[in-house]
Structures are given as C-alpha cells and as structure tokens.
Steps between C-alpha positions, in 0.01 A plus 500: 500500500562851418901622568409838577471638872216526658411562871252279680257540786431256704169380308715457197745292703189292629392434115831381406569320759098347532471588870252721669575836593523465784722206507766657329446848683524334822757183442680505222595834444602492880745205447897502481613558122222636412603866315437812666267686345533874412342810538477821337451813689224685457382882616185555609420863674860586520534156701722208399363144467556154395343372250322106503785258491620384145672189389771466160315242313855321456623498839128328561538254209863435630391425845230261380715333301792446768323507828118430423494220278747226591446202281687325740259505753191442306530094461586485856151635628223192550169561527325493836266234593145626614282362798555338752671142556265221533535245763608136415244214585 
C-alpha cells in the first residue's frame, strides 16, 4: 500500500473494505471509532458550501485494523444451520 495521503469517498472506503455502498455509507461509517471525515469549503455564487465528506486513507486503514478486523473474534463465529428441525420418529 501506497504511504502517501490520500482522501477517500465513501465508494473507495466500500472497495477497500469489500462492502456495498451503501453498507458502509449507512453502517459503518455511522459507527463509534470510526474517523470523522472532512470537508473542504467550497464557494459557489458568492455562497459557502461543504464539500462531499472525505476520509484520510490512514485513519481508515487504522480503524480497520484496530476496530474492524478482530482476529479474535473470527474463530469464535459458527456457522448457522439452515432449515428447519426434523421431528424424531
């Protein structure tokens, strides 16, 4: 991975993290931890706006690393069994 600093949107957040867009737009970037993202402002017309949210590609990278992926928890989770119970005879 590259060490220089970038700024991410959320679809660039979605690729590295292989979620949907709208997964990460709506959960993920919503959770506790996660960085705040940051905005430039922009003139338009003599009127001040924000521009799209952006994300530091390290504080991302950071957060996955700390908060996202806990090997811990990844041989604890058992798969789920499907259907529904049969009836003993």
């Amino acid at each position: 991975m590259k060490n220089e600093i970038e700024f991410w949107s959320i679809k660039s957040i979605a690729r590295f993290l292989d979620h949907s867009i709208n997964y990460t737009r709506n959960v993920l970037v919503k959770q506790t931890g996660f960085p705040p993202p940051r905005h430039n402002e922009i003139v338009i017309d003599g009127q001040r706006h924000k521009s799209k949210p952006r994300w530091l590609n390290s504080d991302v990278i950071l957060w996955a690393e700390n908060a996202y992926i806990k090997s811990d928890n990844i041989g604890e989770q058992h798969p789920k069994k499907r259907g529904r119970k049969r009836s003993v005879s």
